[in-house]
C-alpha positions in Angstrom: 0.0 0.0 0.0 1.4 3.4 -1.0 0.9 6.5 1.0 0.7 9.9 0.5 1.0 13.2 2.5 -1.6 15.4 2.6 -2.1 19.5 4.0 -5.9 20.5 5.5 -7.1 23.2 6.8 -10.2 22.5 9.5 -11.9 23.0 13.1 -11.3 21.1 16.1 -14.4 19.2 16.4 -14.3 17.1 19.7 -12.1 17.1 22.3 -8.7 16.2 22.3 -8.2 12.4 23.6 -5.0 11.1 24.9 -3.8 7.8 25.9 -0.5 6.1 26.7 0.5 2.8 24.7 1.9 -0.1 27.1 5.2 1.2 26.1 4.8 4.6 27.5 4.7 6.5 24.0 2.0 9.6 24.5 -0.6 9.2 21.5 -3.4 12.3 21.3 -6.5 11.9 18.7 -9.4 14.1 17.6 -12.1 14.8 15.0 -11.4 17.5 12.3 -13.9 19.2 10.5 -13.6 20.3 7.0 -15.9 22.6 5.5 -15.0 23.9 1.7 -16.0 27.6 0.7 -17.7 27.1 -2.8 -18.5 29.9 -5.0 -21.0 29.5 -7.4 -22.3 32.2 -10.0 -26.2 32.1 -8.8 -25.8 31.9 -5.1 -22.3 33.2 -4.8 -20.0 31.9 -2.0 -21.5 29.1 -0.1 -20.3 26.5 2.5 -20.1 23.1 0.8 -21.0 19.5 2.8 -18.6 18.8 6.2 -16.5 16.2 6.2 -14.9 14.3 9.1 -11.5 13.2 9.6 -9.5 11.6 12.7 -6.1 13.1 13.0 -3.7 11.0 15.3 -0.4 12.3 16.6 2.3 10.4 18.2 5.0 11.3 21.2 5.8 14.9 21.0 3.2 16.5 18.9 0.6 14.2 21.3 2.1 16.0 24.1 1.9 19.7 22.5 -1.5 19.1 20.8 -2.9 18.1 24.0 -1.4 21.2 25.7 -2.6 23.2 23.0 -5.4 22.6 21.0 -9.4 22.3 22.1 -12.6 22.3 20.6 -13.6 25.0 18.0 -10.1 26.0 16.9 -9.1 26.5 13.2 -6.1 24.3 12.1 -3.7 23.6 9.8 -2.6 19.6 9.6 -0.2 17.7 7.2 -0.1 13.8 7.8 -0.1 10.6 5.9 -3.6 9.4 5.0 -5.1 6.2 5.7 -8.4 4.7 4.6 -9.8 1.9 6.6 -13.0 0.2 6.3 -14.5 -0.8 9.6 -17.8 -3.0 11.0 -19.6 -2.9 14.3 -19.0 -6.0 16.0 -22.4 -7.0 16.1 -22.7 -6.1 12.1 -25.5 -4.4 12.2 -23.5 -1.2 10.2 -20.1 -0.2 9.0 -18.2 2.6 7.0 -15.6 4.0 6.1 -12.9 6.3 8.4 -10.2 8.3 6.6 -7.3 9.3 9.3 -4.4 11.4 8.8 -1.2 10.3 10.8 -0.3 13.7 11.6 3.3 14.7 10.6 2.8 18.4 12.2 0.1 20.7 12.6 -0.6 24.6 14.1 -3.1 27.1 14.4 -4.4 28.0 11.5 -3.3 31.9 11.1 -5.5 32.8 8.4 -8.3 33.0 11.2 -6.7 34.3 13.9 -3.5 35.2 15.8 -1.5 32.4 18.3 1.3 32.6 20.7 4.0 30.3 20.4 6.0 28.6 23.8 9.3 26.2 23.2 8.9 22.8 25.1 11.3 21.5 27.2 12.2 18.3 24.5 11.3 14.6 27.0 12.8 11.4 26.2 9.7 9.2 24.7 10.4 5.0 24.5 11.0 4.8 20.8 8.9 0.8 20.4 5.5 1.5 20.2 2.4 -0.4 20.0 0.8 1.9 17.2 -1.9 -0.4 15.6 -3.2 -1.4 19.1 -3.3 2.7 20.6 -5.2 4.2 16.8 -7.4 0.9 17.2 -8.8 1.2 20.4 -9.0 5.4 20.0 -10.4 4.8 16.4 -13.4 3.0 18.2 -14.1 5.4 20.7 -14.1 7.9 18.3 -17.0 6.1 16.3 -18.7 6.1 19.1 -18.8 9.6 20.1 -21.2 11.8 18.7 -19.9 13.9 15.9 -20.9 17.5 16.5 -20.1 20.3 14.3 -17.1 22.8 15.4 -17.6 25.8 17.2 -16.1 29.1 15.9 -13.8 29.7 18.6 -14.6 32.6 21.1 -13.1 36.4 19.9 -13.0 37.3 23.6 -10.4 35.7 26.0 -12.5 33.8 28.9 -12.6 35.5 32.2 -12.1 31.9 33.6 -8.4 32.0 32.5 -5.8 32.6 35.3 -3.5 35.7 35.6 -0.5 33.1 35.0 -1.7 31.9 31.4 -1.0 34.2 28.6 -3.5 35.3 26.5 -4.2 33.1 23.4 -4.4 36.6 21.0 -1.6 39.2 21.8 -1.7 42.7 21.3 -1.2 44.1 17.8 2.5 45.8 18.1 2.3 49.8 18.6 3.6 52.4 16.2 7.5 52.5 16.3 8.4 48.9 18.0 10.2 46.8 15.9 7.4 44.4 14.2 5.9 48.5 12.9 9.1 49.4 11.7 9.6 46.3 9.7 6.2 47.1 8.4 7.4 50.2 7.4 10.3 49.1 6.0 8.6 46.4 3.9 5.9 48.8 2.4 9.2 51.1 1.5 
């Protein structure tokens, strides 16, 4: 089986999940939604049919997508695509999942702004028990009801602590250094 790389753009639609294989390798999973913007001459720009993928990430990037991702955020993810056909056990129904192995993924900046934090690197086991981890997360995911994404929130949540930063920073006043490259740039 060949496979290929692929680059979405989506929301967050369920809550991250994480779990720990019996080697110890961190493994986070979630829903993404993806929505195409369609234009079309008689009703002009239009949102075309959702679609549902499962985006899996492994060691690292399970660790910082846990810390940094929840429900009703805009991302960008490039993974390897897998297509796996699946029954219930009882088979009474079946279908089809499509999940991206994710490779790396961020915030997608088109939508909004994000603030970025450097991790401390941890040793991870390098053995895993992959097909065991995405299987058992793959069925809970089928499980839980598929709700579409929120837009996230403009306003930061007065629940947030004095000690977290806020997730949109201020926009750079006239004469720091991100205005004069600005300036410079538009010279």
């Amino acid at each position: 089986m060949s496979e290929f790389v692929v680059t979405v753009t989506g929301n967050v639609a369920t809550d991250i999940r994480t779990a720990t294989t019996k080697q110890g390798v961190a493994l986070a999973s979630f829903r993404l939604a993806i929505t195409p913007r369609r234009f079309d001459r008689d009703k002009g720009w239009h949102d075309a049919p959702t679609s549902y993928v499962t985006v899996t990430c492994w060691r690292t990037l399970a660790l910082h997508a846990h810390a940094s991702l929840s429900k009703g955020q805009p991302l960008v993810v490039m993974g390897r695509v897998t297509v796996k056909e699946w029954h219930a056990k009882d088979g009474t129904r079946g279908g089809t999942d499509v999940e991206i192995d994710a490779i790396t993924l961020g915030h997608d900046l088109t939508k909004g702004t994000s603030m970025f934090r450097k991790a401390v690197k941890a040793a991870q086991p390098e053995s895993d028990d992959r097909e065991e981890a995405r299987e058992s997360l793959s069925a809970s995911l089928r499980e839980a009801p598929t709700e579409p994404a929120a837009e996230p929130a403009a306003e930061q949540s007065p629940e947030r602590s004095p000690e977290q930063p806020p997730r949109t920073p201020p926009m750079p006043a006239a004469g720091t250094a991100a205005a004069s490259l600005e300036g410079a740039a538009a010279a």
